[in-house]
C-alpha positions as CSV (number, residue, x, y, z in Angstrom):
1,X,16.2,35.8,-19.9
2,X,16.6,39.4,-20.6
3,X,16.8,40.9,-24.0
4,X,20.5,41.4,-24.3
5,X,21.3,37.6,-23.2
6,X,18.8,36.7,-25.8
7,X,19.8,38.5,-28.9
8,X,23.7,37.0,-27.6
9,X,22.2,33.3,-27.3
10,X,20.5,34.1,-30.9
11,X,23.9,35.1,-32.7
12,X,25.5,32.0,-31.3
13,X,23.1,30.1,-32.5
14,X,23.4,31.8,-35.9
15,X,27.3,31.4,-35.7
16,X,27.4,27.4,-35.6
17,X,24.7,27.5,-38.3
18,X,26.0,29.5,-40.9
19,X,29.0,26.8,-42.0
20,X,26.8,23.6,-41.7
21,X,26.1,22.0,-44.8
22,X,22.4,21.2,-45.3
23,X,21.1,17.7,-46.4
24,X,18.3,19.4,-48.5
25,X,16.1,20.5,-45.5
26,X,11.9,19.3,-46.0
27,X,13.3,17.3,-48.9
28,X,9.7,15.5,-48.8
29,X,8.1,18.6,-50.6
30,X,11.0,19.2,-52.8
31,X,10.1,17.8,-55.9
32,X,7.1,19.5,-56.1
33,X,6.6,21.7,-59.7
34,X,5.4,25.2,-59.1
35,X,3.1,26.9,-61.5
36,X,4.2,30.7,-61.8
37,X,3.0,34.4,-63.1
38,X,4.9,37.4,-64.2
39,X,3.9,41.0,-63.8
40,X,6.1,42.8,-65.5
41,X,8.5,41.2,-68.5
42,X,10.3,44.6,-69.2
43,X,14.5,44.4,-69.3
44,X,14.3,43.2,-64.9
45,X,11.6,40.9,-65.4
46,X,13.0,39.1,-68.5
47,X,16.0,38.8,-66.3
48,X,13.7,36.6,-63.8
49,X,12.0,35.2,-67.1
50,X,14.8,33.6,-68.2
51,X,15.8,32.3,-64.7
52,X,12.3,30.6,-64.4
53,X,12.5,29.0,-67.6
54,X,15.8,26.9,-66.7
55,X,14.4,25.6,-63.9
56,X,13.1,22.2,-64.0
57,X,10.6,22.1,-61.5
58,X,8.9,25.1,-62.6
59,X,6.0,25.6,-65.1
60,X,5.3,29.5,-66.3
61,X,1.5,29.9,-66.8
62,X,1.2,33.2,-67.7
63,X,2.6,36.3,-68.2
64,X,1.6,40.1,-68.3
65,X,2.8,43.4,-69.6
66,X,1.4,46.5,-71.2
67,X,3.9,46.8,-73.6
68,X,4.4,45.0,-77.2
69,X,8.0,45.5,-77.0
70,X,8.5,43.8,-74.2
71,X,6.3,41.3,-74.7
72,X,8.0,40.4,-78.1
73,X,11.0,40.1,-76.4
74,X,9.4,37.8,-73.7
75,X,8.2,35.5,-76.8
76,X,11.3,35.3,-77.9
77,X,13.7,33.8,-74.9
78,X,10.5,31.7,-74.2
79,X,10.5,29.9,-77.4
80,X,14.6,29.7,-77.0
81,X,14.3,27.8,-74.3
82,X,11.9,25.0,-75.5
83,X,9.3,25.7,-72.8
84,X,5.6,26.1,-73.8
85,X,4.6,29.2,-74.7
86,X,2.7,30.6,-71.3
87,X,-0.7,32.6,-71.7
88,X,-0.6,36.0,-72.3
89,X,-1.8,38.9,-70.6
90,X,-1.8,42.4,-72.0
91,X,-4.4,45.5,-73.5
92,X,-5.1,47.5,-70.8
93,X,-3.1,48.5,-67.1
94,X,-5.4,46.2,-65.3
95,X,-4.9,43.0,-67.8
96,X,-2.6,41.5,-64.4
97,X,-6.0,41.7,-62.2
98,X,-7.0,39.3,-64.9
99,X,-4.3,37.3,-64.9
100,X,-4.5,36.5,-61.2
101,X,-8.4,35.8,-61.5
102,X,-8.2,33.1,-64.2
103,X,-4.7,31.5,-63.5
104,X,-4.3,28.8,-60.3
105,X,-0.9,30.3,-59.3
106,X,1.6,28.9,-56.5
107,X,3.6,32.4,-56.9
108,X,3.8,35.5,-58.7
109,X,7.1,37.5,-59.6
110,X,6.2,41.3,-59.9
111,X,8.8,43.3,-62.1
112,X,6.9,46.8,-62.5
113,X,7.0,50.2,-62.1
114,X,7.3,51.0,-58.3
115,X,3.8,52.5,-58.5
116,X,2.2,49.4,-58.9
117,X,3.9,47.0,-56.9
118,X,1.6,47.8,-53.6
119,X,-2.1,47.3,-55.5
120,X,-0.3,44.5,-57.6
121,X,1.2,42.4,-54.4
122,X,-2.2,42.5,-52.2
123,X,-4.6,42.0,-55.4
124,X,-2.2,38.8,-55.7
125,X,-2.6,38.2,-52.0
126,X,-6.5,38.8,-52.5
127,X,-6.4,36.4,-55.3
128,X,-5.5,34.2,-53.3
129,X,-1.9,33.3,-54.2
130,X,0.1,32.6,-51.5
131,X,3.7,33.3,-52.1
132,X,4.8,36.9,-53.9
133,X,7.9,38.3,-55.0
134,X,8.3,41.6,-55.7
135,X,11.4,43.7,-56.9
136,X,12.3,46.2,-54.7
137,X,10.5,49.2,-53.4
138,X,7.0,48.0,-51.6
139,X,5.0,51.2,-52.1
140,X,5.7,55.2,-52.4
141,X,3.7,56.3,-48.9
142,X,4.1,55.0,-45.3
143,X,0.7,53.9,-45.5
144,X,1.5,51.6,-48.4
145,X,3.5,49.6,-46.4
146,X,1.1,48.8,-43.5
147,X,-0.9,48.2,-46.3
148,X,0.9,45.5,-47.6
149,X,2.4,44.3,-44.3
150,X,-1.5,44.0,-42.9
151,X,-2.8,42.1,-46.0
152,X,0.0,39.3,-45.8
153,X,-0.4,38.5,-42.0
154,X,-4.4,38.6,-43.2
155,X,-3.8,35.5,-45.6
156,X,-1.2,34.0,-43.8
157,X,0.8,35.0,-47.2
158,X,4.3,35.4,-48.1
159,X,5.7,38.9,-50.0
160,X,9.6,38.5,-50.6
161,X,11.5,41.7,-51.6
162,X,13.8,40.2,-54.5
163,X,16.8,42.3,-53.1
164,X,19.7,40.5,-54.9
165,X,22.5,42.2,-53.2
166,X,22.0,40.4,-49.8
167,X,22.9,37.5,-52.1
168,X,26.6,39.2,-54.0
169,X,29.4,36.6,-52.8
170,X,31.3,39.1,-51.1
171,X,28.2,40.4,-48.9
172,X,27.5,36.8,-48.1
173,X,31.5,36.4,-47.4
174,X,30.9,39.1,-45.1
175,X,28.1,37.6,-43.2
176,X,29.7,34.6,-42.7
177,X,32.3,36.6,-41.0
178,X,30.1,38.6,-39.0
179,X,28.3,35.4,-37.4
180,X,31.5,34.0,-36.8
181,X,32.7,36.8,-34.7
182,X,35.9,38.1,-36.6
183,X,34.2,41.8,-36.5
184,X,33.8,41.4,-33.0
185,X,30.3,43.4,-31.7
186,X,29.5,45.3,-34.5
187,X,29.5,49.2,-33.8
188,X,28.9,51.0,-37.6
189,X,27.9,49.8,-40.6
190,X,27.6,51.7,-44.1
191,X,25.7,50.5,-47.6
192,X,24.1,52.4,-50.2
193,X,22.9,53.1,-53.6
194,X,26.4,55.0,-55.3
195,X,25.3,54.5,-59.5
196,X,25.5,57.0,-62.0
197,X,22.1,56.3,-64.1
198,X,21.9,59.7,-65.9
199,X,21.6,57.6,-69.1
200,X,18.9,55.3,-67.4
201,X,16.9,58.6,-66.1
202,X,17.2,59.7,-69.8
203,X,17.8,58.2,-73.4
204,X,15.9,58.5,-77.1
205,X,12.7,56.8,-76.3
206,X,14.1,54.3,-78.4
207,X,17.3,53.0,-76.5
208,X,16.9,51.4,-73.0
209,X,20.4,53.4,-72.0
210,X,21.1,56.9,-72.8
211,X,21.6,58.0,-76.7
212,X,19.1,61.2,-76.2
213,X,17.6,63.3,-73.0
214,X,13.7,62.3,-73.1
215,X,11.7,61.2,-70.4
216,X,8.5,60.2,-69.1
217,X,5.9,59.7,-72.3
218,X,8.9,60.2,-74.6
219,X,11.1,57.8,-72.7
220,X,11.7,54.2,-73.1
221,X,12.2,51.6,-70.2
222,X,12.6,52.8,-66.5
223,X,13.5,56.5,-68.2
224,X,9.4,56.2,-68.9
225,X,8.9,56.6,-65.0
226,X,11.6,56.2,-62.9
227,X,12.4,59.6,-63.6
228,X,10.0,61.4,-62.4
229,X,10.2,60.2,-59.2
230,X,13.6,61.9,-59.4
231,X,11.0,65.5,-60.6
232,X,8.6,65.6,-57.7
233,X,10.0,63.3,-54.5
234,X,13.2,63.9,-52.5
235,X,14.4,61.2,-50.2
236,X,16.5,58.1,-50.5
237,X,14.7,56.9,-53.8
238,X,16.4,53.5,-53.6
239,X,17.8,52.1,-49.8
240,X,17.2,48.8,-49.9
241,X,20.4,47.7,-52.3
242,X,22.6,48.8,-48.8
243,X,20.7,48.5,-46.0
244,X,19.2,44.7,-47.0
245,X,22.7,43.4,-46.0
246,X,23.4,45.2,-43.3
247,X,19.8,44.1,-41.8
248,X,21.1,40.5,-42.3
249,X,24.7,41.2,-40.7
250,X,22.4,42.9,-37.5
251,X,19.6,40.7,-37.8
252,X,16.9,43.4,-38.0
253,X,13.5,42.2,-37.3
254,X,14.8,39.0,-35.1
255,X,16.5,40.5,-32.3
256,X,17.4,43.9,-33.3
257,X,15.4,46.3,-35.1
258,X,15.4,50.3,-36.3
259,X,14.1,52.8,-34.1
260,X,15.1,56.2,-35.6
261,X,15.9,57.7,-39.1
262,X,17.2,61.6,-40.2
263,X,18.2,62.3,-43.5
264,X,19.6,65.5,-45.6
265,X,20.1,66.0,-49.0
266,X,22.4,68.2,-50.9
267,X,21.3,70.8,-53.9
268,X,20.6,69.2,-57.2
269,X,22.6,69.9,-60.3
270,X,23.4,66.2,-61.9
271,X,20.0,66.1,-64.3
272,X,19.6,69.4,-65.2
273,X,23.3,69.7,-66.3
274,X,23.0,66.6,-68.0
275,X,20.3,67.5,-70.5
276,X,21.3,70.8,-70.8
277,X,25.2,69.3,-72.1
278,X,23.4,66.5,-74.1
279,X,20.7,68.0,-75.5
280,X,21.4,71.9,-75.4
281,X,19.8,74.6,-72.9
282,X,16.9,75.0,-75.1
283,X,15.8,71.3,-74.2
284,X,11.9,71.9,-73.1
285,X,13.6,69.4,-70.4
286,X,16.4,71.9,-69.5
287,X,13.4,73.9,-68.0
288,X,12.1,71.1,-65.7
289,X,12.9,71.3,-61.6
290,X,14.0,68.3,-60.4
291,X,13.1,67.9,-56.2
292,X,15.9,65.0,-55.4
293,X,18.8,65.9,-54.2
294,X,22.5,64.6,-56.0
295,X,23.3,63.1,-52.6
296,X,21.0,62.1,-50.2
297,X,22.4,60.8,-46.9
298,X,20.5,58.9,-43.9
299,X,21.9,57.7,-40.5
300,X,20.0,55.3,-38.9
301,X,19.8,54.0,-34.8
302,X,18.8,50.6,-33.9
303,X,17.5,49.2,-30.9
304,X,21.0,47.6,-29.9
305,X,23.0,50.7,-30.4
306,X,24.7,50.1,-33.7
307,X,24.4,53.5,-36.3
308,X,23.7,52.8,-40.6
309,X,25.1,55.4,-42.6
310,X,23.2,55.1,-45.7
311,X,24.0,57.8,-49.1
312,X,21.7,58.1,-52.6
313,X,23.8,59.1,-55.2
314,X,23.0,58.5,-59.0
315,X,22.8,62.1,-60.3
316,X,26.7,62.5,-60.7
317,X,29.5,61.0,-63.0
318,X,30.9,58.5,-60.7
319,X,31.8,54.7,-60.7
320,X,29.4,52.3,-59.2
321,X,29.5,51.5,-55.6
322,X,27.4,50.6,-52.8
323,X,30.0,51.7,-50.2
324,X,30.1,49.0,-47.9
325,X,31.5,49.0,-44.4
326,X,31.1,47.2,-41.5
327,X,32.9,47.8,-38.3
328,X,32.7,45.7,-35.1
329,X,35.0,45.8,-32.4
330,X,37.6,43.6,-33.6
331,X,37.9,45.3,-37.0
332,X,36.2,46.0,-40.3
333,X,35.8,45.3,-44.0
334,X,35.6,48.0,-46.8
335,X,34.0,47.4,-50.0
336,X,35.5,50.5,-52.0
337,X,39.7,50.1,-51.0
338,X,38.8,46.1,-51.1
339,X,40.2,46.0,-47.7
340,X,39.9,43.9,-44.6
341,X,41.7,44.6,-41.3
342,X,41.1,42.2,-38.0
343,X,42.7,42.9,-34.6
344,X,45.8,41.0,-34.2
345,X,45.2,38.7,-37.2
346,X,45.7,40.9,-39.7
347,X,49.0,40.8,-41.3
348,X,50.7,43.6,-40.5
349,X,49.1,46.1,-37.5
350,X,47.0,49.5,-38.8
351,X,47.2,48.2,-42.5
352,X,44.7,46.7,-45.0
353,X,44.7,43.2,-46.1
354,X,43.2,42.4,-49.8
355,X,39.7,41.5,-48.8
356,X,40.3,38.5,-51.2
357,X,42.3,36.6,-48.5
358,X,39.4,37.0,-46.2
359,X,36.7,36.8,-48.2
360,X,37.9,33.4,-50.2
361,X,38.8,32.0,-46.6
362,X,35.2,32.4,-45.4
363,X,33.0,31.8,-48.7
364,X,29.4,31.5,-47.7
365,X,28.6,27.7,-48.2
366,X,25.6,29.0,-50.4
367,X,28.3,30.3,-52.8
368,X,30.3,27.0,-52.6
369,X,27.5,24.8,-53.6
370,X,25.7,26.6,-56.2
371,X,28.3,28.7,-57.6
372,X,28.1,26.3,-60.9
373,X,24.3,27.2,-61.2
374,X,25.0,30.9,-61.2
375,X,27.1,30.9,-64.1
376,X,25.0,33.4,-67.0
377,X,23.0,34.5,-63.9
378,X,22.0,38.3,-63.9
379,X,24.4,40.6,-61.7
380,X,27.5,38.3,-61.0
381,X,24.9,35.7,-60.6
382,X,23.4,37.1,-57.2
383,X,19.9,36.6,-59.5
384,X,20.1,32.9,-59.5
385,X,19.9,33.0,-55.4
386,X,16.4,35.6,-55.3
387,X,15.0,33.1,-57.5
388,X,16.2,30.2,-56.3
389,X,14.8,30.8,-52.2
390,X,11.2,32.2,-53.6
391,X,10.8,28.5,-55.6
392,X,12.5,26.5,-53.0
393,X,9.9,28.3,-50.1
394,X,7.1,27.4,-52.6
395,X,7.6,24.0,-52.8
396,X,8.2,23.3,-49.2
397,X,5.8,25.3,-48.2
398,X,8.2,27.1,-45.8
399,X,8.3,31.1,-44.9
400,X,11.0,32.9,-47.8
401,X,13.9,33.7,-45.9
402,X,13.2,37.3,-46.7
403,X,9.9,38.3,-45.5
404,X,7.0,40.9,-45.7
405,X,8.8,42.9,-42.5
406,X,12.1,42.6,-44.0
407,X,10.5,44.3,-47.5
408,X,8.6,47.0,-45.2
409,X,11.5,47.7,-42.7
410,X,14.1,48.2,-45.6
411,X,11.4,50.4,-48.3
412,X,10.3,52.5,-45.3
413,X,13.2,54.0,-45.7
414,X,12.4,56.2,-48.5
415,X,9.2,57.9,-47.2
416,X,11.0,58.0,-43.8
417,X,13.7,60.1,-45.7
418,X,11.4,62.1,-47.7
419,X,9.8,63.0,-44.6
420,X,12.6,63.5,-42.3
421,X,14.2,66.3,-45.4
422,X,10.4,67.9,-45.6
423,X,11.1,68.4,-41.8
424,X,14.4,70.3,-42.0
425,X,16.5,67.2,-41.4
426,X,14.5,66.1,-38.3
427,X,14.9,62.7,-36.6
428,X,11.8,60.8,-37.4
429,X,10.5,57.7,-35.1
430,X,11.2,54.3,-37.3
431,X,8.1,52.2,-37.2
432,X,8.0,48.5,-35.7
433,X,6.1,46.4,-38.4
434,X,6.7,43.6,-36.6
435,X,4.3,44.9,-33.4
436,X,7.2,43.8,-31.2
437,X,7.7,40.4,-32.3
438,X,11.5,41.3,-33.6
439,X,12.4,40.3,-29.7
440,X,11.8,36.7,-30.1
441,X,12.0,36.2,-34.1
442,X,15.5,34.2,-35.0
443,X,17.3,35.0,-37.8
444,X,16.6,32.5,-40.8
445,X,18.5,33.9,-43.7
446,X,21.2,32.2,-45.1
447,X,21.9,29.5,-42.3
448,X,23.0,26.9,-44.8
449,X,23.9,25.8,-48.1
450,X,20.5,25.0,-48.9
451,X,18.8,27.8,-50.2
């Protein structure tokens, strides 16, 4: 079989899976309890804190952060919940290296600054846990993802990028679609990052969200280092909230993969004019030269011909968007207008329907089962769904449906883009993490209702 026949037979194969119902698949090792450790309890990781603790099957051992704050808070919506207390980790930058030697754990959920989720994901893998999830972003440099890619396929271990968006109920709508065919052969597809967080770059040191123009020491929550990322690095800071969809609706890494990346970014004018209308031009932070660009934008070829438009833009007063689009031959769906138009079934010719009609018509089954569950989940309840697949791959022992290449494949991106901008906008060679096994890997995300 050539390769075109076989990434056809593979997305037929997907299509007749994706609207099966499952009868809780390895339901012999479901009802195993899974002890678990936090890195990171800060406002994300108190979001997966509180997940954990409503789960019956399982037990938080131990958790870890550096900061008093946070950890106060932690104590709190633990002791809400009725669960016992877990051990404590804190007092020094390295207290999670002590964590992971003293605690037997099935998995570890890392919620830190995007420094520290490389040493923090293979000293988990060298302490022998087995199954890590990590918020997104696997490392700052190229060689931080082989890095982390190398030391999972060393242990036989499993790092899942907790990229919620694959998992919003119109995405998953979407993909439903896709492996059904109503797009046709996809062409184009567009996702990215679109979010105005001036006030989380900045705020009072005090308030997690804006109320002052302070950063890095003097800065509280992600304005303590996120923002400096935005000082000395310019690139696509934050890909993976677009392109982790799009990888599923082309099934990169099983049967398609990317092979080249160029990027440019515009002049930057969003921070600077920020502090200098909220805290006066003779801010000491009005004076500071900030390297990212307001917009960054990055095309993308894979191996099967499609293109990924990808844009960065969270320097500038706009409302949030991730600017979906994916276009196939038989039509295309917009996330922005809330439009969907299909060749011939559509309702009228060359005009929009609501998505809505579409989107209700083709609800991923994942959505129709456990929609109940979601309810008080973080982000329209896509949180519950991260969560829920790292725990369910725990205790069946089973790969997470979002794996190690997945995490390097979609983080890539950003040094990719930093370097391809360095260049003068030069197309840069995409690596293959997967040392050509994307040819015969089959998509696994998202085949049923299960998990």
């Amino acid at each position: 079989m050539n390769r075109k026949e076989f990434i056809k037979n593979t997305g037929l194969t997907v299509a007749s899976f994706a609207i099966l119902p499952s009868n809780s698949l390895f339901a012999k090792d479901a009802d195993n309890r899974v002890r678990i450790g936090i890195i990171g309890v800060g406002l994300r990781g108190q979001n997966h804190l509180e997940l954990l603790l409503r789960r019956s099957d399982v037990d938080l051992v131990a958790i870890c952060d550096v900061s008093d704050t946070m950890l106060s808070s932690a104590r709190q919506i633990i002791s809400k919940s009725g669960k016992k207390m877990p051990q404590v980790y804190t007092g020094s930058d390295y207290a999670w290296k002590t964590m992971l030697e003293k605690e037997k754990l099935d998995g570890v959920v890392i919620a830190t600054p995007w420094e520290w989720h490389k040493p923090m994901i293979i000293g988990a893998l060298d302490a022998g846990v087995k199954y890590v999830g990590s918020e997104v972003i696997l490392g700052i440099s190229m060689q931080d993802h082989w890095d982390v890619v190398k030391a999972a396929e060393k242990y036989n271990a499993n790092v899942m990028m907790l990229e919620n968006v694959c998992y919003r109920r119109d995405v998953m709508a979407v993909l439903n679609m896709v492996r059904q065919g109503l797009f046709g052969e996809l062409i184009h597809l567009q996702g990215g990052y679109q979010h105005d967080l001036r006030e989380v770059k900045f705020n009072d040191g005090e308030h997690p969200y804006g109320h002052g123009v302070e950063f890095g020491e003097k800065g509280f929550s992600e304005a303590k280092w996120r923002t400096n990322h935005s000082v000395h690095r310019n690139g696509d800071l934050y890909p993976t909230h677009g392109v982790g969809p799009l990888a599923h609706y082309l099934n990169i890494n099983r049967g398609n993969r990317f092979v080249s990346l160029s990027s440019f970014s515009t002049k930057s004018r969003g921070l600077h004019n920020y502090i200098v209308k909220n805290g006066g031009e003779n801010h000491p932070n009005a004076k500071v030269r900030f390297s990212l660009g307001d917009i960054v934008t990055t095309q993308i070829g894979c191996a099967n011909g499609e293109t990924i438009l990808l844009q960065h833009d969270t320097n500038l007063p706009r409302p949030y968007s991730l600017g979906f689009r994916v276009q196939g031959t038989e039509g295309l769906w917009m996330d922005v207008n809330k439009g969907v138009y299909i060749q011939e079934k559509s309702a009228k010719p060359h005009q929009w329907d609501d998505a809505n009609t579409w989107l209700e018509k083709y609800d991923h089954p994942l959505w129709a089962r456990w929609s109940k569950e979601t309810e008080g989940a973080g982000h329209g309840g896509m949180d519950f769904f991260v969560i829920h697949s790292f725990i369910e791959s725990i205790k069946r022992k089973q790969p997470t449906p979002m794996d190690v290449y997945d995490a390097a494949a979609w983080s890539a991106i950003t040094p990719l883009s930093e370097q391809s901008i360095e260049l003068g906008h030069q197309t840069v060679e995409f690596p293959d993490f997967t040392g050509g096994q994307w040819m015969y890997r089959k998509p696994v995300f998202a085949l049923t209702n299960d998990y």
